[in-house]
Structure formats: structure tokens, C-alpha cells
RODO-2510 file (C-alpha; in nm, 4 decimals, decimal comma):
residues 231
     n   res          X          Y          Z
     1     x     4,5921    -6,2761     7,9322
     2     x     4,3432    -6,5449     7,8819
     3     x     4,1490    -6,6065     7,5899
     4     x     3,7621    -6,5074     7,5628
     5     x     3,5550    -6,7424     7,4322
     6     x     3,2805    -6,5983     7,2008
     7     x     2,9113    -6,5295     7,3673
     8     x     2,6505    -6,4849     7,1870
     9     x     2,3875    -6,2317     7,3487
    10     x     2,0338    -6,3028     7,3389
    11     x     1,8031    -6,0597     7,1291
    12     x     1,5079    -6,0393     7,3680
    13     x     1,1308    -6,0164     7,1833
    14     x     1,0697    -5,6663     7,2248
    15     x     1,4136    -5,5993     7,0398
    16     x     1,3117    -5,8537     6,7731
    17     x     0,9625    -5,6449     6,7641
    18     x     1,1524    -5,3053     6,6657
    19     x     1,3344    -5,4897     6,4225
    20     x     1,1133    -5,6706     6,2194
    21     x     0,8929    -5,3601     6,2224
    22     x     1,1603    -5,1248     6,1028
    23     x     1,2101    -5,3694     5,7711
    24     x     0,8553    -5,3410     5,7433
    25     x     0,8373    -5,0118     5,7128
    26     x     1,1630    -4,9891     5,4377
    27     x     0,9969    -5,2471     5,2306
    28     x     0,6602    -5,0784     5,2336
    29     x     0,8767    -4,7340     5,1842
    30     x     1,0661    -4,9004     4,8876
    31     x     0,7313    -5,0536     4,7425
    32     x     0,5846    -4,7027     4,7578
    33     x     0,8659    -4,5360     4,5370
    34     x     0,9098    -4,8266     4,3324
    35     x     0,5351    -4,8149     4,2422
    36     x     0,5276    -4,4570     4,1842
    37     x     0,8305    -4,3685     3,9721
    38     x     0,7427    -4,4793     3,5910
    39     x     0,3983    -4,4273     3,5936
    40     x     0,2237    -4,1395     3,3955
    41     x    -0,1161    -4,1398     3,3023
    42     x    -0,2733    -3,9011     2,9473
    43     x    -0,6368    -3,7374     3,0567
    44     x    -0,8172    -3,6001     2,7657
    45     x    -0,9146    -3,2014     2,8527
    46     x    -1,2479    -3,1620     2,7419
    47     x    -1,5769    -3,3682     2,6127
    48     x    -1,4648    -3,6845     2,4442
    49     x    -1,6486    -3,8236     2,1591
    50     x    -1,9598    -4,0260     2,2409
    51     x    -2,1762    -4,1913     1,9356
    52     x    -1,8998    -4,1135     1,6823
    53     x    -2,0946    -4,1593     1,3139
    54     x    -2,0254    -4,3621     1,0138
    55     x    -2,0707    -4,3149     0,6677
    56     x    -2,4027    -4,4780     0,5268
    57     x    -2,2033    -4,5226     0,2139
    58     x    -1,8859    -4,4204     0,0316
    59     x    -1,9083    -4,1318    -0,1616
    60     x    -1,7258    -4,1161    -0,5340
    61     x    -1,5250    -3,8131    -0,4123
    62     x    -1,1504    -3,7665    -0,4685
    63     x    -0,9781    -3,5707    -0,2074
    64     x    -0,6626    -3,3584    -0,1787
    65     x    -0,4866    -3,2294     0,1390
    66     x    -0,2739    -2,9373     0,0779
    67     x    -0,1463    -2,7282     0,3776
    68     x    -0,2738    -2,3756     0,3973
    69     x     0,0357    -2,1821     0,3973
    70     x     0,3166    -2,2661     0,1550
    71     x     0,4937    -2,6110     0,2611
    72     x     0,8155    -2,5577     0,0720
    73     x     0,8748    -2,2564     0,2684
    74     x     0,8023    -2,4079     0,5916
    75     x     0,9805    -2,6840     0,8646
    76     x     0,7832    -2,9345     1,0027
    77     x     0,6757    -2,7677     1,3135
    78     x     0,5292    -2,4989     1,1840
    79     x     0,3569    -2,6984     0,8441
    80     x     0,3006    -2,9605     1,1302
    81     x     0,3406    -3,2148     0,8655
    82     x     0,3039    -3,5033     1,1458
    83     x    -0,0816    -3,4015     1,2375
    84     x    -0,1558    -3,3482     0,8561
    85     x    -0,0769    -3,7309     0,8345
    86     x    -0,3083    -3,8132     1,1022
    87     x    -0,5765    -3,6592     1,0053
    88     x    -0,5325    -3,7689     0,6344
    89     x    -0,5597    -4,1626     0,7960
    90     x    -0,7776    -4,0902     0,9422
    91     x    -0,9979    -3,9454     0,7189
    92     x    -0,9168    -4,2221     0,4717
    93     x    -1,0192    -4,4934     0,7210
    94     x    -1,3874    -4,3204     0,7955
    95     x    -1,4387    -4,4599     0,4031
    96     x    -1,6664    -4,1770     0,3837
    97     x    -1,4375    -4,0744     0,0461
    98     x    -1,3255    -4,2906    -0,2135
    99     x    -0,9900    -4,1607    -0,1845
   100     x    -0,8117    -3,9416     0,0062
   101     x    -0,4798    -3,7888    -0,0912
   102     x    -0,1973    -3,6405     0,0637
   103     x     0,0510    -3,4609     0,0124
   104     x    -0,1531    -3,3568    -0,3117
   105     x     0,0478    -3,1790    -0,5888
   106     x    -0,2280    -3,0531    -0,8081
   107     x    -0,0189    -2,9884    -1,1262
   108     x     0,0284    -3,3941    -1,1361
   109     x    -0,3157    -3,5529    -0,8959
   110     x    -0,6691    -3,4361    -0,9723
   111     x    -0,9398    -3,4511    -0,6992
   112     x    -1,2804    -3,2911    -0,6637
   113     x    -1,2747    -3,1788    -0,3302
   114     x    -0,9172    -2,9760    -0,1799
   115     x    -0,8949    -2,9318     0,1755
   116     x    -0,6561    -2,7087     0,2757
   117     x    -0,5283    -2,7432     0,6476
   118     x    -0,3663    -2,4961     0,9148
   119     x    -0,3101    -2,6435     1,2382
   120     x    -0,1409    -2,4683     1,5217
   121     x     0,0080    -2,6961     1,8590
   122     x     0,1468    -2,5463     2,1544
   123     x     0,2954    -2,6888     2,4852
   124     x     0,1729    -2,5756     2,8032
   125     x     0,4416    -2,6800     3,0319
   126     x     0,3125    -2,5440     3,3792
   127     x     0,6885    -2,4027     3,5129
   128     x     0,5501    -2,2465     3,8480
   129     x     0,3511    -2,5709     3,9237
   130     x     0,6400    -2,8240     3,7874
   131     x     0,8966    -2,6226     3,9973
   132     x     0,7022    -2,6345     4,3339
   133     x     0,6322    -2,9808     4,2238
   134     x     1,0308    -3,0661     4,2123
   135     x     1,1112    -2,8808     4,5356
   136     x     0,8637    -3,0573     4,7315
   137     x     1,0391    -3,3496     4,5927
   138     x     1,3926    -3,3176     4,6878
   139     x     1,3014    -3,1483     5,0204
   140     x     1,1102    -3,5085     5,0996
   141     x     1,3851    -3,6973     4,9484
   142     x     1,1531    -3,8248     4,6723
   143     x     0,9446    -3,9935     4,9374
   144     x     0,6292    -3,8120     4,7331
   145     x     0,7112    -3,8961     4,4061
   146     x     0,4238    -4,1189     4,3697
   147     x     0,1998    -3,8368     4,4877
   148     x     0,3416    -3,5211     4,3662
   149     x     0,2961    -3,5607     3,9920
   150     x     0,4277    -3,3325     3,7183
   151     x     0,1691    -3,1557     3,4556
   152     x     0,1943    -3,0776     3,1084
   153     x    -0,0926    -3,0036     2,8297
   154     x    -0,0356    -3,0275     2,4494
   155     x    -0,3264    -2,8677     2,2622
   156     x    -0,3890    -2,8502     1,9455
   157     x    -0,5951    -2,6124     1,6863
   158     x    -0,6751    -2,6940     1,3485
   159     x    -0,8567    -2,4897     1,0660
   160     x    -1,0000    -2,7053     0,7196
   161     x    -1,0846    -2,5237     0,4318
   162     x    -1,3237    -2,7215     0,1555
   163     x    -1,2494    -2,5946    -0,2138
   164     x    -1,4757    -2,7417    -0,4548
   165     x    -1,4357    -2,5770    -0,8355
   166     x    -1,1671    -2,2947    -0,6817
   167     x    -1,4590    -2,2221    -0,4705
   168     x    -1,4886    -2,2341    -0,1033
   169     x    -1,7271    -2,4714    -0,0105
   170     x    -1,7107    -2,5629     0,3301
   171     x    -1,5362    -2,4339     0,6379
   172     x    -1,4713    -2,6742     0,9700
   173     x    -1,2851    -2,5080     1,3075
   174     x    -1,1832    -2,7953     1,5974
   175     x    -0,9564    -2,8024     1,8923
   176     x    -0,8034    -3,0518     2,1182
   177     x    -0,6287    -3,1029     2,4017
   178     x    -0,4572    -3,3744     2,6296
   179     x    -0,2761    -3,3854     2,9621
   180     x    -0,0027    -3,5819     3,1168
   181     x     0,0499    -3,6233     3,4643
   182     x     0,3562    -3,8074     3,5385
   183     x     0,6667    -3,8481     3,8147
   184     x     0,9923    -3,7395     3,8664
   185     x     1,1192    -4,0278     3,7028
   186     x     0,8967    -4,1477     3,4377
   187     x     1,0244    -4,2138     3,0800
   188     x     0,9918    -3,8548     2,8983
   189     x     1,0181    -3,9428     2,5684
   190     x     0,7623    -4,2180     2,5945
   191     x     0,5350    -3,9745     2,8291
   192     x     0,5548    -3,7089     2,4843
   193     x     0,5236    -3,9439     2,2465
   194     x     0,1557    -4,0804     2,3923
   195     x     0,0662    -3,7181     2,4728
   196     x     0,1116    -3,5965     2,0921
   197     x     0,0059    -3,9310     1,9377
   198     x    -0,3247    -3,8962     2,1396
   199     x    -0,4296    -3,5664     2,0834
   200     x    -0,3321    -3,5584     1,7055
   201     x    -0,5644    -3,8637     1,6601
   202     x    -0,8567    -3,6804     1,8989
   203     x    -0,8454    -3,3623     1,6877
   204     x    -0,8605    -3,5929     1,3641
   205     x    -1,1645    -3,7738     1,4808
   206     x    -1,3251    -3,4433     1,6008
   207     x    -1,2608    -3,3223     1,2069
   208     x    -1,3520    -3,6319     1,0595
   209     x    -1,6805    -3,6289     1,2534
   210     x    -1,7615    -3,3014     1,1335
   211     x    -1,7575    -3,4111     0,7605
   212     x    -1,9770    -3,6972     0,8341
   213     x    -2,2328    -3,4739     1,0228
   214     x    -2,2203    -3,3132     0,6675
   215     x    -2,2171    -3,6449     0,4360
   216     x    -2,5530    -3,5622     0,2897
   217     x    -2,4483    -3,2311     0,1695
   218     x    -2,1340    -3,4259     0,0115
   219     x    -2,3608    -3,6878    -0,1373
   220     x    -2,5179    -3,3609    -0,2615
   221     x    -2,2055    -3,2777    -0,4145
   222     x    -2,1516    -3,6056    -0,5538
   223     x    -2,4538    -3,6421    -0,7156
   224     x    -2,4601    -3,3166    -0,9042
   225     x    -2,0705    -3,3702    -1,0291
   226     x    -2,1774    -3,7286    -1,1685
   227     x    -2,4742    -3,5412    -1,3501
   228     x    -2,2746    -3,2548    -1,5027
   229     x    -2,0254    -3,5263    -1,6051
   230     x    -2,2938    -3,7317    -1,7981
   231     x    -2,3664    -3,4584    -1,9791
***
């Protein structure tokens, strides 16, 4: 039996066509899911704020935030301690108050204005959509998970009481909301943490706005306490 030497057969250009094509189409498959598996994008649901105001000047107003139902009683999510914070900033940074406080303890910290707070958040996780979503995913392999996105909406409902002299004095209502739309495999924790960091700070800006809409009633206020006090 005689040995073979090796041939080599020729690939003839209509083979080499079909090749090369089929990488093509892997690499722009590959691209596709690549491009679409982290991504997740946060959509505000509803107006947004356009002309937001500023304070023509700072008012000589102390400020307390106290929750409205008893915080020693409650946890954090249902005190939602975490918003509280935000708003407080964020009323703090409008300057429109020459301090704000929080947590206030009223036995030791004395302010002229108390706002007491109530907010209420609640996850809208869309299970009927989400699960469609997932099915459609696995039965295509994940070839449409840069199309086929899942949905979730965080909203958010706050109430802020004004007490001026043990008095109620002023009463604002606001609500927001935000959505995420993300993939299969997009980073969860990150996705949450932008959804609640973003709607916490729209609902705060939505309050804050409301109590510089009022700032002349406040200087008002201000006025009238530094008159009293002279006195």
C-alpha cells in the first residue's frame, strides 16, 4: 500500500462567496446582541419641569421636616426615610430658606415653619407584559433582546403639610413617576438604583417648585414674624 501524498483541494469563488458571507452575518448577529444586552434607558411619565423658578431672595425662615406618621414606629419603607432626604436637599439647595432641617426633633431644634411629610412609592412591575417579553426571548434564542425590552414604573406620591404656630398653614399634593425599559441582561441593581434616584429627585423639584410659586406669601410670613419679634 503506497503512500498518499497530501492534496490540497481548491475552494472555488462561489464557495469562498458563501463563506465570507456566513461570517458576515455572525459578526453582524453578535454585534446586534452585544449592543443590545446592557442597555436600559429611564423615561420620565408625565410633563417634566420647564422654567423651574428661583428664589428672588432668601427668606429668614427656619425649617423642620418631621414625617407625618410616627417614625419610631415605622421601617424605612414605609417612613420612606430615603425620599425625605431628597427632598430635604433639595429644598435646602433652592436657598429659598435660611435653613432647612431634618430629621427635626422639636423638644431640642426650634424652627418657624414644620413641614410634615407622607410619601407613598409603589412598583409597577408589568408581570403579563415582562413574561410575554421573556418568552419571546428564549423562543428566539435571545436574538431580540435588543428589541424586546422589559418595563417597569416606580411612582411616587407625596403629601406636605405647612405648620406655622401649631397651625396649618399651607397644604402642597405632587406625584411622580419614571420608567425603565431595559434587556434581558442589563445590570438590575444599577437599572433600580437610576429609576428611584430619578424620580425621588423629580418629585422633590415638583415640591420645591410649589413653595417658590408661593415665596411671596412666605416673605409674607417672614415679615410679620420679624415684626411681632421687634415688639
Amino acid at each position: 500500500m503506497g503512500f498518499r501524498p497530501f492534496e490540497m483541494t481548491a475552494l472555488n469563488p462561489f464557495q469562498i462567496g458563501i463563506s465570507v458571507r456566513k461570517q458576515v452575518v455572525w459578526l453582524c448577529v453578535c454585534c446586534l446582541l452585544l449592543s443590545g444586552c446592557r442597555n436600559y434607558e429611564i423615561t420620565d411619565l408625565g410633563s417634566s419641569l420647564i422654567g423651574e423658578e428661583k428664589p428672588e431672595n432668601t427668606l429668614p425662615l427656619t425649617v423642620g421636616i418631621v414625617h407625618e406618621k410616627d417614625q419610631s414606629s415605622l421601617n424605612n419603607a414605609e417612613s420612606s426615610v430615603e425620599v425625605t432626604f431628597c427632598f430635604a436637599n433639595v429644598l435646602a439647595q433652592s436657598r429659598l430658606f435660611d435653613k432647612v432641617i431634618y430629621p427635626f426633633f422639636p423638644k431640642k431644634d426650634l424652627s418657624d415653619l414644620i413641614l410634615r411629610v407622607d410619601f407613598e412609592r409603589n412598583f409597577d412591575l408589568h408581570r403579563g407584559f415582562n413574561v410575554s417579553q421573556n418568552l419571546l426571548l428564549l423562543a428566539s434564542c435571545f436574538l431580540l433582546s435588543a428589541f424586546l425590552k422589559l418595563k417597569v414604573d416606580y411612582e411616587i406620591r407625596g403629601t406636605v403639610r405647612v405648620l406655622h404656630d401649631g397651625r396649618e398653614f399651607r397644604i402642597y399634593h405632587s406625584e411622580a413617576g419614571c420608567r425603565a425599559r431595559m434587556n434581558f441582561f442589563a445590570p438590575v441593581e444599577k437599572t433600580a438604583d437610576t429609576l428611584s434616584d430619578q424620580t425621588m429627585r423629580r418629585i422633590s423639584r415638583e415640591l420645591t417648585q410649589a413653595f417658590l410659586k408661593d415665596q411671596a406669601l412666605y416673605l409674607g410670613l417672614a415679615v410679620k414674624d420679624a415684626g411681632s419679634g421687634e415688639r
